[in-house]
Structure formats: structure tokens, C-alpha cells
N, C-alpha and C positions, 0 to 999 in steps of 0.2 A: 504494500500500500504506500500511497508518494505523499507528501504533506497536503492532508485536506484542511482548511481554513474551514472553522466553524460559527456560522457568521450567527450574529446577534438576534436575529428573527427565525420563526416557523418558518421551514423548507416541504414542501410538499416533497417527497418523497416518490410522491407513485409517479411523477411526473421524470423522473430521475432516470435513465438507462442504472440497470439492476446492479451493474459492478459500481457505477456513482452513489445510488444511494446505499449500497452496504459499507464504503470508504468512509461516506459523510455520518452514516449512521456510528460506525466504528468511531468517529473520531469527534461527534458527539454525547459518545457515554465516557469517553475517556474523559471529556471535557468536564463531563459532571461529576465523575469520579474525585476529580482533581479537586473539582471546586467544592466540594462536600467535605472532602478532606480535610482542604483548608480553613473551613466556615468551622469544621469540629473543634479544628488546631485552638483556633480564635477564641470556640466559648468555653472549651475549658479553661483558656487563659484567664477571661472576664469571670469566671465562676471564681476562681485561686485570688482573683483582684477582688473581686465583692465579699468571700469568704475576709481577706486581711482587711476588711474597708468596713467588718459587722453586722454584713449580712449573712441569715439565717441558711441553712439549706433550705429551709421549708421555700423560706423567701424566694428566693433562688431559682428552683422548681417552677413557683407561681411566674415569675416574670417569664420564664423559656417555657411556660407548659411541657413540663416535665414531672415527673414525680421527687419528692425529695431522695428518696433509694439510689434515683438517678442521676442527681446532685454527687451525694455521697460517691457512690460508686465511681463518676468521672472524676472529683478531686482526687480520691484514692490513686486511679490509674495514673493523672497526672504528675502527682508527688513521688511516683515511681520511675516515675518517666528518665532516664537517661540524660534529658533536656533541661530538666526541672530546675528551674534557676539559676539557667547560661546569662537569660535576658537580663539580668537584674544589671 
């Protein structure tokens, strides 16, 4: 597959010759992959930031619609992290 540019809008697809839209498709889930990743990277940052700043897990939870478990859980992973306070 050669660099397919995933451009910022809905692409119809069906309209696509089939090896084009399975390229564009490929290289559209890559794209969210990436970007999910990212957006994850970020809130457990801001969780770790809101956690040192006195808010609750509960709290936490309420503002991401999440559960607090899932609060917990992420800080957890992140304070184990490898990473865990390079940025400071």
C-alpha cells in the first residue's frame, strides 16, 4: 500500500475503485487508531493532573463519563507507566 492521505471529511467509499477504497479504508482506521491512542495518552494525563489538583475519582469519572473503577484503574496503569513522570 503507497501513502494514502486521509483527508478530513466523509469519502464515499462505494464510489472508490475497490483496491482505492480498501488503501483509504486501511489508512483511515490507522488514523483513528493513532488518534484514540493519543486522546487516551492525554486523559490519563489530565486524570494524574486533576487527581494532584483534589479532585475526587468519583469527580473524575462524572466529568469523562466514566465510572470511578475506571478512574482508579487508569491512574493505576498510568503511575506504572515507564513514562510516569518524564514530563514533569
Amino acid at each position: 500500500m503507497g501513502n494514502v492521505a486521509v483527508p478530513s471529511g466523509y469519502v464515499d467509499v462505494a464510489v472508490l475503485p475497490a483496491r482505492d477504497a480498501r488503501d483509504y479504508l486501511t489508512a483511515a482506521l490507522d488514523h483513528l487508531r493513532k488518534t484514540e491512542q493519543s486522546v487516551w495518552i492525554d486523559k490519563r494525563r489530565y486524570m494524574l493532573l486533576a487527581r494532584e489538583h483534589g479532585f475526587t475519582n468519583a469527580r473524575i469519572g462524572e466529568l469523562l463519563d466514566i465510572s470511578e473503577a475506571a478512574v482508579r484503574a487508569a491512574i493505576k496503569r498510568a503511575k506504572c507507566s515507564p513514562t510516569y513522570g518524564l514530563d514533569e
